[in-house]
N, CA, C and O atoms as a GROMACS GRO file, in nm:
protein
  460
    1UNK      N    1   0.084  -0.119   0.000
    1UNK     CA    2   0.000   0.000   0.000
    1UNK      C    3   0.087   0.124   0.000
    1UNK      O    4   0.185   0.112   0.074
    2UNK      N    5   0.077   0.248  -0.067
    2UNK     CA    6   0.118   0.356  -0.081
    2UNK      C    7   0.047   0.459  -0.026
    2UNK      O    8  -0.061   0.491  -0.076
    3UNK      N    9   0.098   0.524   0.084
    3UNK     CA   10   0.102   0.646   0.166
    3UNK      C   11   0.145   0.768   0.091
    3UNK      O   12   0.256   0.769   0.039
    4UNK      N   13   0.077   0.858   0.083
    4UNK     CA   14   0.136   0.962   0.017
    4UNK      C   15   0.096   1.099   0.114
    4UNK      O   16  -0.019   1.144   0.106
    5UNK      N   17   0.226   1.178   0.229
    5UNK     CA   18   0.114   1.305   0.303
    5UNK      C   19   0.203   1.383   0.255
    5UNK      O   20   0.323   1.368   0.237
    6UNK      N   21   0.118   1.487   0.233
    6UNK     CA   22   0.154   1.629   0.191
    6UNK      C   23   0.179   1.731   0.322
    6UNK      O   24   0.122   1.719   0.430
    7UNK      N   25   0.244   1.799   0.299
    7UNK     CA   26   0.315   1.914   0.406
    7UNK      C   27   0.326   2.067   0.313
    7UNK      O   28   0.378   2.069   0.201
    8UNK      N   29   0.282   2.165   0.366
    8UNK     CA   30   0.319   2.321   0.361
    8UNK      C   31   0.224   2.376   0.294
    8UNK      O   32   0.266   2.485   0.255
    9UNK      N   33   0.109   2.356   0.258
    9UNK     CA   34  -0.010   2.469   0.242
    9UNK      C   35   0.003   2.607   0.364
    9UNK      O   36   0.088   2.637   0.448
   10UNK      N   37  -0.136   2.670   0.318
   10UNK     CA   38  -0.088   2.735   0.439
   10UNK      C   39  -0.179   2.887   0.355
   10UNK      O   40  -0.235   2.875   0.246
   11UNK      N   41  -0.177   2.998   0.420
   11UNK     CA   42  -0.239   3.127   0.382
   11UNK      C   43  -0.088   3.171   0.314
   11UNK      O   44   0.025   3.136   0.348
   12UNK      N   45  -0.132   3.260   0.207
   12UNK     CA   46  -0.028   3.329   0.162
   12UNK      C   47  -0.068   3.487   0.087
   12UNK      O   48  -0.180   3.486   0.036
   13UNK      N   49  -0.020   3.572   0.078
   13UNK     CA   50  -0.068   3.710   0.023
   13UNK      C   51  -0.048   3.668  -0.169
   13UNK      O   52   0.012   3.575  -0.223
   14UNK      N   53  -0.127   3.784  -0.226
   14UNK     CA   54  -0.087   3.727  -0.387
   14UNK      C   55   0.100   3.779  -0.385
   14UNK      O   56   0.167   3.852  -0.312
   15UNK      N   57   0.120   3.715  -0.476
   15UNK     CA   58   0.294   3.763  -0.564
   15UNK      C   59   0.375   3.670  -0.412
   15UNK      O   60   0.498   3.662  -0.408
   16UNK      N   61   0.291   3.610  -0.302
   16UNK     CA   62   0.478   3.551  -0.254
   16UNK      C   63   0.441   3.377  -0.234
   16UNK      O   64   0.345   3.317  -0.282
   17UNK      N   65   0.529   3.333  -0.166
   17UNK     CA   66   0.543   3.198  -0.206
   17UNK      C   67   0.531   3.083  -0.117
   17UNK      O   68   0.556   3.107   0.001
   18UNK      N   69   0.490   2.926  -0.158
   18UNK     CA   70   0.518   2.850  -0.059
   18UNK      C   71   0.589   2.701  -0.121
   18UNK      O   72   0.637   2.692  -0.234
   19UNK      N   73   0.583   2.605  -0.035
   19UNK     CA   74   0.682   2.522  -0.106
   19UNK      C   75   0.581   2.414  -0.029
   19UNK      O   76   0.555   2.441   0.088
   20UNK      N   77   0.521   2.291  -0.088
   20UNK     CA   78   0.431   2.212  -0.089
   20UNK      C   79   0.577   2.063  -0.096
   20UNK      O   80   0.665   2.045  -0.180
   21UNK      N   81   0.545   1.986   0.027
   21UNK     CA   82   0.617   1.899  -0.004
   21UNK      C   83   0.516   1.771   0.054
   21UNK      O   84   0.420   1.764   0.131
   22UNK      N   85   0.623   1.643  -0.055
   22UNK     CA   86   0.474   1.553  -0.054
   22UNK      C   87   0.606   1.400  -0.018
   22UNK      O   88   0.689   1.346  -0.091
   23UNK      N   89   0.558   1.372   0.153
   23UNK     CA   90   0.631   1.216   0.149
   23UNK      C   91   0.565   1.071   0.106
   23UNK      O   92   0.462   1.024   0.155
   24UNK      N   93   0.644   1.012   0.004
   24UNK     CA   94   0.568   0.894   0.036
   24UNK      C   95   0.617   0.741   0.105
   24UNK      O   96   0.722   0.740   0.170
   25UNK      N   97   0.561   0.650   0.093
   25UNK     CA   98   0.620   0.538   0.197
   25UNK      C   99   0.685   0.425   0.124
   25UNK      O  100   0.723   0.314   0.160
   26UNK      N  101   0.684   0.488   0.013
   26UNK     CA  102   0.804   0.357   0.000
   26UNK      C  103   0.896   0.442  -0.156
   26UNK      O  104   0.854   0.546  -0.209
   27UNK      N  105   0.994   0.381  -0.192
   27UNK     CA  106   1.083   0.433  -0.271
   27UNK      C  107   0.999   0.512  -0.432
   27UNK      O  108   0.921   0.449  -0.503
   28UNK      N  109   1.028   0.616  -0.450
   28UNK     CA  110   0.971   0.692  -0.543
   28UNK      C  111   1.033   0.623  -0.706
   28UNK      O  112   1.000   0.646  -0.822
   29UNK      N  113   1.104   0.560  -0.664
   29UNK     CA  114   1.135   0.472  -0.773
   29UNK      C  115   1.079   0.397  -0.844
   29UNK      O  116   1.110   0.382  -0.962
   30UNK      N  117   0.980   0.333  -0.785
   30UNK     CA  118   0.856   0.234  -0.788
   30UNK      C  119   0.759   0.315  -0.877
   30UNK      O  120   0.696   0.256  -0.965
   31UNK      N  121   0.747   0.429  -0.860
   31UNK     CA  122   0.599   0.505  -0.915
   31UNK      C  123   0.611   0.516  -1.112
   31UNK      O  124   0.727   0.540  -1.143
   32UNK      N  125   0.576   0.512  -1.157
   32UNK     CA  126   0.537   0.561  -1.296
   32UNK      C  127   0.559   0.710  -1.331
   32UNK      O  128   0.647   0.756  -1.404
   33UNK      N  129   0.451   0.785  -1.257
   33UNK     CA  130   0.455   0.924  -1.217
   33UNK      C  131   0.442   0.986  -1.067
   33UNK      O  132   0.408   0.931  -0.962
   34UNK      N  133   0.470   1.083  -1.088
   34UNK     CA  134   0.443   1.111  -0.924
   34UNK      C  135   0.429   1.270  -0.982
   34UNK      O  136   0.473   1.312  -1.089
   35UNK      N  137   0.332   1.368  -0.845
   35UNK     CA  138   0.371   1.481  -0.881
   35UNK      C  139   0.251   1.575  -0.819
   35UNK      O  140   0.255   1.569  -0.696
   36UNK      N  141   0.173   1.639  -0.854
   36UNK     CA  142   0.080   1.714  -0.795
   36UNK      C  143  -0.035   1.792  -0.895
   36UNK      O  144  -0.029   1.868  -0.991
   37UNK      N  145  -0.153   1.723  -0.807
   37UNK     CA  146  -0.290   1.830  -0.894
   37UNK      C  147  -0.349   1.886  -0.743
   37UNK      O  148  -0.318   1.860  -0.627
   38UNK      N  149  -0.450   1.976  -0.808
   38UNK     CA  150  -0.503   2.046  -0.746
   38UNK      C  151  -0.667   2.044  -0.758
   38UNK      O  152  -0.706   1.975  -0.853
   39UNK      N  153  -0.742   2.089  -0.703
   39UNK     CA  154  -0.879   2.106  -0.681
   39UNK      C  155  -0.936   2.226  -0.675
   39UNK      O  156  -1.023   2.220  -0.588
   40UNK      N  157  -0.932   2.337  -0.726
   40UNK     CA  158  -1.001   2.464  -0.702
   40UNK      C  159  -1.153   2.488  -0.675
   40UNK      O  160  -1.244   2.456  -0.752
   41UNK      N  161  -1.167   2.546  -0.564
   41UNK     CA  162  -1.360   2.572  -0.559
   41UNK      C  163  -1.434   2.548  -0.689
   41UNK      O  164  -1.426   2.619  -0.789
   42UNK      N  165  -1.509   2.438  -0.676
   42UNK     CA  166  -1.573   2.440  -0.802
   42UNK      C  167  -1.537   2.392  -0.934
   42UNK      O  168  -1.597   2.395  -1.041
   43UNK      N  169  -1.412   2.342  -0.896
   43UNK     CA  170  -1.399   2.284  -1.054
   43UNK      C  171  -1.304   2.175  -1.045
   43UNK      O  172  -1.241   2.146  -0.943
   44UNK      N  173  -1.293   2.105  -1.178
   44UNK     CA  174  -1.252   1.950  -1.133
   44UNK      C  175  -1.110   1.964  -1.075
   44UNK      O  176  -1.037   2.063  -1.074
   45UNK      N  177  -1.091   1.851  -1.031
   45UNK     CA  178  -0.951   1.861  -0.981
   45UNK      C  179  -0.846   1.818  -1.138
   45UNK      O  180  -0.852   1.717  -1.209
   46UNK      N  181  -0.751   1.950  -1.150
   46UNK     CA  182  -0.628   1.966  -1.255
   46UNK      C  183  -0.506   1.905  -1.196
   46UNK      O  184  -0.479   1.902  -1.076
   47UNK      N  185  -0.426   1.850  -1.307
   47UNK     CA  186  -0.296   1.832  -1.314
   47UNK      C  187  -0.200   1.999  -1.280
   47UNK      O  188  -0.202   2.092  -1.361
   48UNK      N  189  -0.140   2.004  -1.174
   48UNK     CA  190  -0.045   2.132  -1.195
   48UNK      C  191   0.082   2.079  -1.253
   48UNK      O  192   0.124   2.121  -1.362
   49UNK      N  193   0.163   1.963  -1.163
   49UNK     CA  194   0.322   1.932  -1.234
   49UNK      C  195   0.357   1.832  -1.173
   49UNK      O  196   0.346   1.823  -1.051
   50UNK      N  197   0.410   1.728  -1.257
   50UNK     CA  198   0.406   1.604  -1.262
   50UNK      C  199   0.540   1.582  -1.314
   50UNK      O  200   0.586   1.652  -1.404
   51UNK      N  201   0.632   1.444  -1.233
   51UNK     CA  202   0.760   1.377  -1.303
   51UNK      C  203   0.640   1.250  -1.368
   51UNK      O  204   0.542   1.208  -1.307
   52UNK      N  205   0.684   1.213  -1.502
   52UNK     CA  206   0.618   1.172  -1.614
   52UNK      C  207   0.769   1.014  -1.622
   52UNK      O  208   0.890   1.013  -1.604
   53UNK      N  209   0.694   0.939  -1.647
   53UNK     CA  210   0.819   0.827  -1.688
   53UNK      C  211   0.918   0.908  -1.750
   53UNK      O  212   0.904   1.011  -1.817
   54UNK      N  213   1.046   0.831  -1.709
   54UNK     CA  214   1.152   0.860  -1.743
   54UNK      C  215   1.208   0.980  -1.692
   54UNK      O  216   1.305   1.021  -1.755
   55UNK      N  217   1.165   1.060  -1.577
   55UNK     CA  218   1.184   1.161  -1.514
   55UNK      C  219   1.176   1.296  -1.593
   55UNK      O  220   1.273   1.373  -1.588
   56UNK      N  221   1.044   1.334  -1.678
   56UNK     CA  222   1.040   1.422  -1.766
   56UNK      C  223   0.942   1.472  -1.676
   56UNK      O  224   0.894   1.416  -1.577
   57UNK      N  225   0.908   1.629  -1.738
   57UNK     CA  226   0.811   1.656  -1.615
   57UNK      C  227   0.706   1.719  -1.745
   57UNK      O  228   0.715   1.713  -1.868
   58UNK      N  229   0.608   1.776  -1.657
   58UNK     CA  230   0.460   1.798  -1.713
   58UNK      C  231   0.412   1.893  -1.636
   58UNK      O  232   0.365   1.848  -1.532
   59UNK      N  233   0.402   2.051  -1.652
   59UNK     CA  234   0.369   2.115  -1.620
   59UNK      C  235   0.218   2.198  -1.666
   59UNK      O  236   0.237   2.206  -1.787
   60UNK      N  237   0.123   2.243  -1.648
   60UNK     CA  238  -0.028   2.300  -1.633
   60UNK      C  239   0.049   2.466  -1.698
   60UNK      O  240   0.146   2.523  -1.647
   61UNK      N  241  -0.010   2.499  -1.790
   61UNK     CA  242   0.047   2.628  -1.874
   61UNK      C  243   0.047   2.714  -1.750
   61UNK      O  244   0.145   2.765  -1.697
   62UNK      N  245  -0.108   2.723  -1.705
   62UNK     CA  246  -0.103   2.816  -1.598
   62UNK      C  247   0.000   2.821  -1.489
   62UNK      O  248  -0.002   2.925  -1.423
   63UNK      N  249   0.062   2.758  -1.468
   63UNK     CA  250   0.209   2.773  -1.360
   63UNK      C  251   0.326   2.768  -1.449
   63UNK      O  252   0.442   2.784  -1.409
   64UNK      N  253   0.295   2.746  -1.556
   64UNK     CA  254   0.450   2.743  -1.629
   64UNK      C  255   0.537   2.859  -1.594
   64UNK      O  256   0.480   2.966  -1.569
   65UNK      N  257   0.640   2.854  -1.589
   65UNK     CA  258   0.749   2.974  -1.527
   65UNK      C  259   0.716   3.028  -1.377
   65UNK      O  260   0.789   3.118  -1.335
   66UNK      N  261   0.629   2.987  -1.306
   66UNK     CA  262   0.579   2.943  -1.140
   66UNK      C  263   0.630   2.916  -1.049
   66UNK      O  264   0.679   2.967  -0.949
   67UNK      N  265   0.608   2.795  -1.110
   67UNK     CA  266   0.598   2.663  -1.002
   67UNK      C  267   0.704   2.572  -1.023
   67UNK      O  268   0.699   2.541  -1.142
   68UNK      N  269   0.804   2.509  -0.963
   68UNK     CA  270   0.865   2.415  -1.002
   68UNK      C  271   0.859   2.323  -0.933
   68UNK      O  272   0.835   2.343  -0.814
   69UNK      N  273   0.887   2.138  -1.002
   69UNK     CA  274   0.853   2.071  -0.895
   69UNK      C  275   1.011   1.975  -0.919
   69UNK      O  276   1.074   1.981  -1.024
   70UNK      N  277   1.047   1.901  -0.816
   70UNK     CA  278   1.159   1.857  -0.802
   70UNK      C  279   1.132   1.719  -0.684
   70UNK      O  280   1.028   1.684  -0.629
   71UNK      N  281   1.221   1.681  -0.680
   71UNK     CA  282   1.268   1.585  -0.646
   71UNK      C  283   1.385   1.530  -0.530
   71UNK      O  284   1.494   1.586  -0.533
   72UNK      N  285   1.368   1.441  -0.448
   72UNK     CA  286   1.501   1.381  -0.343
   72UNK      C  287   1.477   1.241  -0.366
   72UNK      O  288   1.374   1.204  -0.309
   73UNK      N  289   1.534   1.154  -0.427
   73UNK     CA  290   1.546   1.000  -0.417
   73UNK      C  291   1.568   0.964  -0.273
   73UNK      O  292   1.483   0.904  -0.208
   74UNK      N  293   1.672   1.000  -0.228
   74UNK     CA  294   1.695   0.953  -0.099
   74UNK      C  295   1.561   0.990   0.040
   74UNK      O  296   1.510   0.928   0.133
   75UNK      N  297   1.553   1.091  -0.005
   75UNK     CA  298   1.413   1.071   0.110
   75UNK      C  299   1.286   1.074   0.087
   75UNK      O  300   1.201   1.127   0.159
   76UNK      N  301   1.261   0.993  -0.058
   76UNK     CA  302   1.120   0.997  -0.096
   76UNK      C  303   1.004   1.056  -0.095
   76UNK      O  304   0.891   1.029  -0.054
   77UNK      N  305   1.072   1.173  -0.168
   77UNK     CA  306   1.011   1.314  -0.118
   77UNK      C  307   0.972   1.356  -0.259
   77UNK      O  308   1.042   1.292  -0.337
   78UNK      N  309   0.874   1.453  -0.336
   78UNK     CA  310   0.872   1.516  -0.420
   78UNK      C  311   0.856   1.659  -0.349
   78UNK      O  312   0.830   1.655  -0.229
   79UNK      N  313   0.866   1.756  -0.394
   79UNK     CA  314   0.867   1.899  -0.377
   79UNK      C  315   0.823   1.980  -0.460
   79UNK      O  316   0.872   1.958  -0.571
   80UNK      N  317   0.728   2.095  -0.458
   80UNK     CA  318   0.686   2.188  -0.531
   80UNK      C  319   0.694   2.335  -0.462
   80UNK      O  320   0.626   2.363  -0.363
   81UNK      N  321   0.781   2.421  -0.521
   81UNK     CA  322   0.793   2.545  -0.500
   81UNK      C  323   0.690   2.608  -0.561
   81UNK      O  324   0.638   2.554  -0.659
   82UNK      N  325   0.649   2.722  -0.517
   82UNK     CA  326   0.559   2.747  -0.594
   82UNK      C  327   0.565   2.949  -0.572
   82UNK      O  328   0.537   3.014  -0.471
   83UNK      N  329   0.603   2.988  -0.681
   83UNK     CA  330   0.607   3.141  -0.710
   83UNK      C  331   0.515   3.201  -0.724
   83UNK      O  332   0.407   3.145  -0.743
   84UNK      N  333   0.532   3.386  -0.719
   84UNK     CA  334   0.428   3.462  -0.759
   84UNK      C  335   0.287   3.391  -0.774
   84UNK      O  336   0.233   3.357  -0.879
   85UNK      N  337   0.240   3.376  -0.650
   85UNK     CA  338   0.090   3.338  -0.650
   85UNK      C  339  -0.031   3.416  -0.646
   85UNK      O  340  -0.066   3.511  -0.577
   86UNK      N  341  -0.084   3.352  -0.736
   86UNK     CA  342  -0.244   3.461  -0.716
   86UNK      C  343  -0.366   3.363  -0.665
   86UNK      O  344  -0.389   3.243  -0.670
   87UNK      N  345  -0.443   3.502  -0.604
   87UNK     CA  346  -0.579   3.438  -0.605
   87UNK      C  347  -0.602   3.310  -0.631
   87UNK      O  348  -0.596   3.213  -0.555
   88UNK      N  349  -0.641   3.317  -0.792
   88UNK     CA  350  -0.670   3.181  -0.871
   88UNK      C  351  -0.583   3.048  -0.813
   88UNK      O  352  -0.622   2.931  -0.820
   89UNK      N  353  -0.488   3.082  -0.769
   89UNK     CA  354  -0.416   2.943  -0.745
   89UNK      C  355  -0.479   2.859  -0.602
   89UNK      O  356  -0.458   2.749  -0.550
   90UNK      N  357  -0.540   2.940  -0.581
   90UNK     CA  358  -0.649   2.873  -0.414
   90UNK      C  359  -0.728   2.760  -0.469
   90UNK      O  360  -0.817   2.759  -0.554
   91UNK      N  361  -0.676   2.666  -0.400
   91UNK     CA  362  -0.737   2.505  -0.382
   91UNK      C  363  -0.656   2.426  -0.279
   91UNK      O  364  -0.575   2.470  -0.198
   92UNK      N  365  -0.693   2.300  -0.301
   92UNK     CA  366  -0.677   2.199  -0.223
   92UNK      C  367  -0.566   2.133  -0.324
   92UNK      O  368  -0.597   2.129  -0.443
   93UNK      N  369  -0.443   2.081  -0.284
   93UNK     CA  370  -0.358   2.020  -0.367
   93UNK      C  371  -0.320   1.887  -0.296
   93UNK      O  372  -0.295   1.855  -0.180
   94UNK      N  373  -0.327   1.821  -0.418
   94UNK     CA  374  -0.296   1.669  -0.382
   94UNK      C  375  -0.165   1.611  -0.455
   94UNK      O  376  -0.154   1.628  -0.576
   95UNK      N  377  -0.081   1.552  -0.394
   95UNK     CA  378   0.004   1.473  -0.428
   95UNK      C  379  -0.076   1.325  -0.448
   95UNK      O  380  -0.149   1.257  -0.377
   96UNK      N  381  -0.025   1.315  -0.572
   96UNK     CA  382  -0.054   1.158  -0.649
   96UNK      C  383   0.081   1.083  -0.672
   96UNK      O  384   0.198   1.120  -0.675
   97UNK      N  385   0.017   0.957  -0.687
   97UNK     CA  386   0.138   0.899  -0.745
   97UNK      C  387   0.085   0.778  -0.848
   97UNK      O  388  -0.022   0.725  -0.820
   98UNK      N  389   0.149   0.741  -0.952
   98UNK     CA  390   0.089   0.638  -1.042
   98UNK      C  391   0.208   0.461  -1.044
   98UNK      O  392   0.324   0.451  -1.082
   99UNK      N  393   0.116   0.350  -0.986
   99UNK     CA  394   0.207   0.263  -0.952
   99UNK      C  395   0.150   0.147  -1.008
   99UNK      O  396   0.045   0.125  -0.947
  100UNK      N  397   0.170   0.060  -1.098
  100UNK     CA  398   0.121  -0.058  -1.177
  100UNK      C  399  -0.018  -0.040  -1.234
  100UNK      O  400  -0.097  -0.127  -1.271
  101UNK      N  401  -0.030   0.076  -1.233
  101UNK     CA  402  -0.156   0.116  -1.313
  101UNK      C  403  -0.272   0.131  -1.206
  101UNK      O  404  -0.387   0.098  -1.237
  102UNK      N  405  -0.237   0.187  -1.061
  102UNK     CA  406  -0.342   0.229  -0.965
  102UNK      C  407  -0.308   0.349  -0.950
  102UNK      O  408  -0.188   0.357  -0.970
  103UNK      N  409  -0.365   0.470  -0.918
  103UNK     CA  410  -0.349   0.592  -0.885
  103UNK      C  411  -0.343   0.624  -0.738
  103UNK      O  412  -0.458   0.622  -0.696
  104UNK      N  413  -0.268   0.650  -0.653
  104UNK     CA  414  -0.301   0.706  -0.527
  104UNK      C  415  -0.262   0.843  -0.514
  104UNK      O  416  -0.173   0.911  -0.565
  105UNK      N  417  -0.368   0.868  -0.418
  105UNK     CA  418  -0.326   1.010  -0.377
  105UNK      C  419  -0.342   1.062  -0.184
  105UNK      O  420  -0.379   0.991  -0.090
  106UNK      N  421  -0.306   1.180  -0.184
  106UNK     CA  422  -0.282   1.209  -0.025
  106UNK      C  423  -0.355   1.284  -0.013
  106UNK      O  424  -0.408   1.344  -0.106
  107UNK      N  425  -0.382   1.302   0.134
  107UNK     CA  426  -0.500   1.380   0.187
  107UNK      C  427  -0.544   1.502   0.118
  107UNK      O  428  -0.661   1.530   0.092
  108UNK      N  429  -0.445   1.571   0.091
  108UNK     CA  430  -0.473   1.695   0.049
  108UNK      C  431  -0.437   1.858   0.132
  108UNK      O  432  -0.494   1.906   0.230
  109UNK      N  433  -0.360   1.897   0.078
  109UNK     CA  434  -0.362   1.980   0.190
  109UNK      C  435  -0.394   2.176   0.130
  109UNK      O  436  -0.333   2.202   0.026
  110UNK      N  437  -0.456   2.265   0.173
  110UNK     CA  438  -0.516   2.386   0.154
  110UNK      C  439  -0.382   2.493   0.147
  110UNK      O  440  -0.296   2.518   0.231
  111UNK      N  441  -0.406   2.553  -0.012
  111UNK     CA  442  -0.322   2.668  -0.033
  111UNK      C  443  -0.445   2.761  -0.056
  111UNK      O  444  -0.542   2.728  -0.124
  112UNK      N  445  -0.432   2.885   0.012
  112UNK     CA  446  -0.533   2.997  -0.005
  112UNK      C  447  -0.428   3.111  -0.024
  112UNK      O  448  -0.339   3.111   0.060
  113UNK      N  449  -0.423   3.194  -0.106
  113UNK     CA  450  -0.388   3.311  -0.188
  113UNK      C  451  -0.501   3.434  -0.164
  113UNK      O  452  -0.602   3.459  -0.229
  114UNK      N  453  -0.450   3.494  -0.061
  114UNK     CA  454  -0.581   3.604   0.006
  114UNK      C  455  -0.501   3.691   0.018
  114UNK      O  456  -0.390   3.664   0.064
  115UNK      N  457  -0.534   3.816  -0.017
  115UNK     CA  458  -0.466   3.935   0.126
  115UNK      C  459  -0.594   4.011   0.196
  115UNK      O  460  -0.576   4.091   0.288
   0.00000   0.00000   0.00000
C-alpha cells in the first residue's frame, strides 16, 4: 500500500510563495509518475506538475514559469515550490502517485492566496 502526506499549504498574500512537499512510503522509484494536482472551488480537480516516466516533467500552462517541482530519491520526497501566486491558485492540492496502473493520492492539503 502507498502512503502519500503532503506538508506546507498554508495562507499566503498574492505575488509571494510556498513550497508544498509531498512524502511517500516507500521508494519513489517504484511510481510511474508522481507529482501534484489540485482542486479549485468548483472545478474538477487539474494536473499542476508532474515527473512523467523517465523523469520528464509535465507542467499546467497556468504555472509554467511558477511553479517548479523537483525531487530527493533519498528521502522519498517530491517537492513543489511554488512562485508569484495569485488568487486563482487557491485550492486543495494533492500529491498523487501512479504505480502498476493504480493511482493514489494524499489527503490533500489547503493553499489559499488572500490578502
Amino acid at each position: 500500500q502507498v502512503q502519500l502526506v503532503e506538508s506546507g499549504g498554508g495562507l499566503v498574500q498574492p505575488g509571494g510563495s510556498l513550497r508544498l512537499s509531498c512524502a511517500a512510503s516507500g521508494s519513489i522509484f517504484s511510481f510511474n509518475t508522481m507529482g501534484w494536482y489540485r482542486q479549485r472551488p468548483g472545478k474538477e480537480r487539474e494536473l499542476v506538475a508532474v515527473f512523467t516516466s523517465g523523469s520528464g516533467t509535465n507542467y499546467a500552462d497556468s504555472v509554467k514559469g511558477r511553479f517548479t517541482i523537483s525531487r530527493d530519491n533519498a528521502k522519498n520526497t517530491v517537492k513543489m515550490q511554488m512562485n508569484s501566486l495569485k488568487p486563482e491558485d487557491t485550492a486543495v492540492y494533492y500529491c498523487s502517485a501512479n504505480k502498476l496502473g493504480r493511482q493514489y493520492w494524499g489527503q490533500g492539503t489547503q493553499v489559499t492566496v488572500s490578502s
